[in-house]
N, C-alpha and C positions, 0 to 999 in steps of 0.2 A: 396576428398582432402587427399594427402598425410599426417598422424600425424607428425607431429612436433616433434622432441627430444630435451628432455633437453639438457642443455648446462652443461659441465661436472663441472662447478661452480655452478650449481641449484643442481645437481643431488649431489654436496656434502655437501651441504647446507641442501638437502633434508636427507642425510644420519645421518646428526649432528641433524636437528627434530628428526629424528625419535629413536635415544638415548636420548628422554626425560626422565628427570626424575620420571616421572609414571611408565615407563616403567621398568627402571632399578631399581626402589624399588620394584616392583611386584616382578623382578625375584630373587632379591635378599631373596624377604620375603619366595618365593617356594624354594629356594633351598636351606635355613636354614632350613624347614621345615621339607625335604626329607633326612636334614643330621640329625636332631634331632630324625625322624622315625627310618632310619636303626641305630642308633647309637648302638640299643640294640647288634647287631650281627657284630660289628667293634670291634677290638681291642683297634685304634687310639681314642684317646683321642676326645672326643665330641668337642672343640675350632677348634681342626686341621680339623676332619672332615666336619664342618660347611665352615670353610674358601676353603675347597677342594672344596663344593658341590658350593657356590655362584662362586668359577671361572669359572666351568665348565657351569654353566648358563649364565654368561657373556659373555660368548666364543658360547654358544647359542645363546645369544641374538644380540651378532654380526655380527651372520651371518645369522640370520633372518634379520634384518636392513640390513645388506649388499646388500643381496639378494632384499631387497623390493625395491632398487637402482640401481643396475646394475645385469647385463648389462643391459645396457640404453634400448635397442632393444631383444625380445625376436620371435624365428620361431613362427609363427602361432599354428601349432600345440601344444605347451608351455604355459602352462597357468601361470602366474607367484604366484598363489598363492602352486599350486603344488609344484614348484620349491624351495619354500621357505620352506615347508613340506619335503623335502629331502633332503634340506639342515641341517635342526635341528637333522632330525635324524641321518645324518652322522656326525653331527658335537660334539652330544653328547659324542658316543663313542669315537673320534678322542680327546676330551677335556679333557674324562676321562683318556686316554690312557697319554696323555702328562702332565698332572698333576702327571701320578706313576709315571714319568721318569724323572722329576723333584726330585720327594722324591726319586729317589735312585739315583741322581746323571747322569744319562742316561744311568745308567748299566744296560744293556736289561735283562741281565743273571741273575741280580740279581732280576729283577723284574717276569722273569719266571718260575726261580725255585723256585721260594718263593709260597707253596699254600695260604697264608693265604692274599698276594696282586692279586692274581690271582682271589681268592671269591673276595674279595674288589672290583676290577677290573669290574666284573661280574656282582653283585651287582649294586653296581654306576650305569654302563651301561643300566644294562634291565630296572633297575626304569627310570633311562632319556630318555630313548626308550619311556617307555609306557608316563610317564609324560610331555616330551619336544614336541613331536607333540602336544597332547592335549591342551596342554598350546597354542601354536602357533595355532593351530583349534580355540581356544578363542578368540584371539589376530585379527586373520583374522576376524571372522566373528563383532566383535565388531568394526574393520575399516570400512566393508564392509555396517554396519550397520550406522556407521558415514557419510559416504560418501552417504549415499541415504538420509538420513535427509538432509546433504547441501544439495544435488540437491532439493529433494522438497520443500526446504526453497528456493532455486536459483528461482525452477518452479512457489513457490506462487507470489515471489517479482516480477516476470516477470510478471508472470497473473496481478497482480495487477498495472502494470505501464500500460499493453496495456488496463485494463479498465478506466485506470483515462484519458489515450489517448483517448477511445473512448467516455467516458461523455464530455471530452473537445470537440471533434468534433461534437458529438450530440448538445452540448450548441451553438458553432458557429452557426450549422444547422437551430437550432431556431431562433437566433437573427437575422439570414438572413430572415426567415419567416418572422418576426416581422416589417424588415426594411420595406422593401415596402409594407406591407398590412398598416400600419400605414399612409406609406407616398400617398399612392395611395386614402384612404379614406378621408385626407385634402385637397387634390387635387380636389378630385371630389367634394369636398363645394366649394373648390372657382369656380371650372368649373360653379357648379347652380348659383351661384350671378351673371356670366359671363353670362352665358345666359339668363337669367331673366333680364339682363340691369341694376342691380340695381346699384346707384352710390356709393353703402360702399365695391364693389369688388377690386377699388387701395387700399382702406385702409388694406382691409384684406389681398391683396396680399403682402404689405411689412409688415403689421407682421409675414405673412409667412415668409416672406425671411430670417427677423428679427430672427422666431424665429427657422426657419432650420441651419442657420449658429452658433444657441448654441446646436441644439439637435441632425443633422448628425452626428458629429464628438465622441456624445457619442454612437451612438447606437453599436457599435461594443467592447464599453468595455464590460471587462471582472467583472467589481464591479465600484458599484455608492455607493454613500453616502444618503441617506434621505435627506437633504438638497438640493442635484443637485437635485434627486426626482420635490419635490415642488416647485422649479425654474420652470422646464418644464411644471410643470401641471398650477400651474398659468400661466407660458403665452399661452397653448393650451386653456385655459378657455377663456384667454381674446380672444384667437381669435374666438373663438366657440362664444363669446358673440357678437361678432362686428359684424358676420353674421345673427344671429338671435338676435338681443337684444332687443325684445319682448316677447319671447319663455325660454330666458336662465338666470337664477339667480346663482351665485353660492360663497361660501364663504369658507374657509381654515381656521382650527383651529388647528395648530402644537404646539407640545410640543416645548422649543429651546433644551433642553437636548435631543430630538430625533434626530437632525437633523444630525449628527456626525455618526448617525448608517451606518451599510453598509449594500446591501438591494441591489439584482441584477440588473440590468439597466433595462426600462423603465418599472419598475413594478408598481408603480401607475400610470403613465400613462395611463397605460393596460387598470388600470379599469375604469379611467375616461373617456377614451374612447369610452371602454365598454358601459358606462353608458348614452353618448351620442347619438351613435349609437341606440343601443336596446332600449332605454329608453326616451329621451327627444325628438330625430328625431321622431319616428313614433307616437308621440303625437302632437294632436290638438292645445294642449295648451301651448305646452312646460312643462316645470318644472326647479328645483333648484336641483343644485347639491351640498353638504357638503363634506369636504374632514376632519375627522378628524383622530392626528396622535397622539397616546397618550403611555408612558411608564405604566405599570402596577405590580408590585408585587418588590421582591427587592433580592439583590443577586444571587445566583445561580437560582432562578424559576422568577427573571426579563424577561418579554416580551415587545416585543412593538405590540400593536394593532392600524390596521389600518382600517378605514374606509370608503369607499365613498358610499354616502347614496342619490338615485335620488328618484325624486316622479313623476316618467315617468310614464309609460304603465303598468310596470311590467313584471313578468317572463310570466304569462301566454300567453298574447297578443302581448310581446316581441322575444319568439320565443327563437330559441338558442341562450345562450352565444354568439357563434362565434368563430374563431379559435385564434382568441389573448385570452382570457380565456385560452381555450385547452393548446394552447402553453406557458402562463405563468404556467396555474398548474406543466407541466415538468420540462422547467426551474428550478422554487421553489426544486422541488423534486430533481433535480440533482446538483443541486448551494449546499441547506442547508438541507435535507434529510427531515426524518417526522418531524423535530421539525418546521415546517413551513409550517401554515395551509390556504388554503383558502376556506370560506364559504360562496354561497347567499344563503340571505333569503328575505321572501316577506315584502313589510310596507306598513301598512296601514295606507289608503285609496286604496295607488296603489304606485307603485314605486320596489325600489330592493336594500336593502342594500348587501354592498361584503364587505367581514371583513376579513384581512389578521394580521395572527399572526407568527410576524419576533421573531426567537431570535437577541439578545443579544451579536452584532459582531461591536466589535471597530476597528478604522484602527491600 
């Protein structure tokens, strides 16, 4: 694509920046400097010669800034920081020159048969010779060095918005897993009670419906609360009970200051599920499930711990987690980083407690 030019209202905007006052006190501070150096071998008075040396800098410095402005458009071949470097040098002596001609009135004659404005002359020049590029070699490379910190500050903030993009589409990715592995394994309970003939499969089927018309319409949020939490797990309990309610005990013991927390979307669930599956189904006898939800410590090192604790099979005879595990551990990891732990461990007799530790995230 063809580059873009300024518009000659940016480009003079751009030239009035770049007369900052950093700028203009640098040059001023060099070129009192350079007039307090040579003062020894001047005639004129140390005030006059100070006031000589800062115009001729200014008259530098404006046509470095000039130059860093236009023209707008430079030939290929042109580099425009060169150009800026030959600008100073010529504008040195052209600065110095027009300052004698000022002190003498514009009497050319007077100022070339005069030897001691001629050394003056000389003097002035070759110091701003060697010192005005140098200066400007400074001036460049300090922009140049400016200008690569923005971009790499432009480059991080970039990097770091396409990775928050790509954890946001990795989390949708998951909660898509979650949708239908969740919804496909309540399904297929009620499918067994359908087959089996047993007559509690209408009941369970409108708690089903009951309780998909509150829990659909979350599973694609982006953050739940603790509270919707244990709405859902008690009514997937009661459903889970009405099918086996021989086989299934289970009882909830929430903090209410916990329930306010925010806590990614179906993550107790997850495990109560979890729990169900690997644990209560593949047992003879069934078991009880406990869900408790409890705050722990206080200000800044406050957590909340969660626990659902079954006295199923266990990890041994249970076999894998399963991929709702899998896919919660990530989630956690991408939602709330390491401060959000999940652990099982065995209980005995037999069973599997999963202990999940949330911080500390109000709405």
């Amino acid at each position: 694509m063809p580059q873009t030019l300024p518009t000659h209202a940016q480009t003079l905007r751009a030239f009035f920046r770049g007369l900052n006052p950093q700028r203009v006190t640098f040059t001023l501070g060099i070129s009192s400097l350079l007039a307090l150096v040579l003062s020894p071998v001047f005639v004129t008075p140390t005030p006059v010669l100070v006031g000589r040396s800062m115009v001729i800098g200014l008259l530098a410095l404006l046509t470095f800034v000039g130059l860093e402005c236009w023209p707008r458009r430079l030939p290929r071949w042109l580099a425009r920081w060169l150009l800026q470097l030959v600008g100073v040098a010529l504008a040195v002596p052209l600065g110095t020159l027009v300052v004698y001609m000022v002190a003498v009135g514009g009497n050319f004659a007077a100022f070339w048969q005069s030897e001691a404005r001629m050394m003056g002359f000389l003097y002035t020049a070759a110091s701003g010779l060697v010192l005005g590029p140098l200066v400007a070699m400074a001036a460049l490379y300090r922009q140049r060095d400016a200008e690569a910190r923005s971009q790499a500050l432009g480059f991080e903030l970039e990097r770091s918005e396409l990775e928050r993009r790509a954890l946001d589409a990795r989390l949708r990715l998951l909660h898509a897993q979650i949708e239908p592995h969740f919804l496909f394994n309540t399904l297929a309970n009620v499918r067994a009670l359908v087959d089996a003939g047993s007559p509690k499969a209408s009941a369970v089927l409108s708690s089903l419906i009951a309780y998909l018309r509150a829990a659909v319409p979350r599973l694609n949020d982006e953050a739940s609360n603790l509270g919707q939490e244990i709405q859902l797990v008690r009514a997937y309990l009661e459903l889970m009970h009405l099918r086996m309610p021989d086989r299934l005990a289970y009882a909830l013991d929430v903090a209410p200051a916990a329930e306010r927390l925010i806590c990614p979307p179906m993550t107790v669930l997850t495990l109560v599920e979890n729990a169900i599956r690997h644990g209560i189904d593949p047992s003879e006898e069934g078991g009880r499930i406990d869900v408790t939800v409890q705050l722990e410590g206080e200000g800044a090192a406050q957590r909340c711990r969660v626990q659902v604790r079954d006295t199923g099979v266990g990890l041994r005879q249970g076999g894998s987690p399963g991929l709702g595990l899998a896919n919660l551990r990530e989630r956690l990891q991408l939602s709330l980083g390491a401060q959000a732990q999940l652990h099982l461990s065995e209980v005995q007799p037999h069973g599997v407690c999963a202990e999940l530790i949330l911080p500390i995230q109000k709405p």
